[in-house]
C-alpha positions, 0 to 999 in steps of 0.5 A: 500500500501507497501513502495516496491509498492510505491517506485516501481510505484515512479520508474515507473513514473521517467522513464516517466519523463526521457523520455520525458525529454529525447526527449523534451530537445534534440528535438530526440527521437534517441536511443528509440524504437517506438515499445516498447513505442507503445507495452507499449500503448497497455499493458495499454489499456488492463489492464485498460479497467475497468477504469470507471468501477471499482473504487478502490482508488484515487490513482489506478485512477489517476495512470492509467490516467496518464500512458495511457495518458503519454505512448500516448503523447510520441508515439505522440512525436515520431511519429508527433513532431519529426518524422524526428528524429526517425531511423526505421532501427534499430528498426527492433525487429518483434513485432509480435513475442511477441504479438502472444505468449502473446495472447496465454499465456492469452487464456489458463492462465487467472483467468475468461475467459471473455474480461477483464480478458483475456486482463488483463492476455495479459496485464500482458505477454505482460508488461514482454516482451515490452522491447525487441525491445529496448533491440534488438535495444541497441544489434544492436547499441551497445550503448546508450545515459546516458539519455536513459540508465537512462530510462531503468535503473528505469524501471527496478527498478520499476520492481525489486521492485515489488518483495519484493512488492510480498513477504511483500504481502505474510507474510502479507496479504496472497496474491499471484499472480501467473501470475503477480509474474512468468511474473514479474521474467521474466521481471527483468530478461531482465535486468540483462545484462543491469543493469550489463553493467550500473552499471559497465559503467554508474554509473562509468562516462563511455559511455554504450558500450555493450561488442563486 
């Protein structure tokens, strides 16, 4: 494992303490999306249908546990514990939209077609796309919470540093992943807006308003 890969998943696990911190201290989940947590769910339970199959280190295992087990705990959260705070009329995005092209994606561009595979590759389009709904759900409000701005902010991290990740790999083991790098660029690019708008407000003191 590089430096990138380990700052990138170190990125990954802080936006899962701020979340859940997020929602624990102020007892709301308003501003997130149920659709995004419940679309991040299902990315993990395609991806790692192999978990007691296939061993490849202590650190992958660990890793997978804990992102299944964490992305259940704050759908849990969401849809029990603090129920009443949690606004479904702005999170309006049709998941539909993204699960259907997805699943067509991973049908045609897949390394083996079997299950595993195929869910790996649905998987891997599907993590590029999951934050839309909250994206959608930012657009419609027109601002959010500092602590949910964070959120966002290091999954997008995680996300950009998969890509110096990629190219280290390259120089220096020779791989390449085609549909993990393109699916990849997608994603990062979903938060070009968002980081414009962070940097620019956020990181300033400033309330993150999106631009009327």
């Amino acid at each position: 494992m590089n430096i990138f890969r380990l700052f990138g998943d170190l990125a990954h696990l802080a936006s899962i303490f701020i979340i859940v911190q997020k929602i624990q201290t102020t007892r709301s989940c308003r501003g997130i999306s149920f659709k995004t947590q419940a679309l991040y769910v299902l990315v993990f339970l395609t991806r790692y249908m192999d978990l007691f199959t296939r061993w490849i280190s202590l650190y992958n295992s660990v890793m997978k546990v804990f992102f299944l087990a964490s992305s259940c705990y704050i759908l849990y959260l969401m849809k029990h514990r603090f129920r009443p705070t949690y606004d479904p009329s702005i999170d309006t995005f049709k998941v539909e939209y993204l699960l259907g092209p997805c699943f067509f994606l991973a049908l045609i561009f897949n390394y083996r077609f079997n299950l595993t595979e195929i869910c790996w590759a649905f998987s891997i389009y599907l993590e590029a796309v999951a934050i839309f709904p909250q994206l959608f759900m930012l657009q419609r409000t027109g601002e959010a919470e500092a602590i949910t701005t964070h959120y966002l902010a290091a999954l997008g991290v995680y996300r950009a540093l998969y890509i110096p990740n990629w190219i280290y790999r390259y120089y220096t083991e020779d791989v390449v992943d085609p549909i993990v790098v393109v699916a990849g660029l997608v994603q990062t690019g979903l938060y070009l807006d968002f980081f414009y708008v962070y940097v620019t407000k956020v990181l300033q003191g400033q309330k993150f308003e999106l631009p009327a």
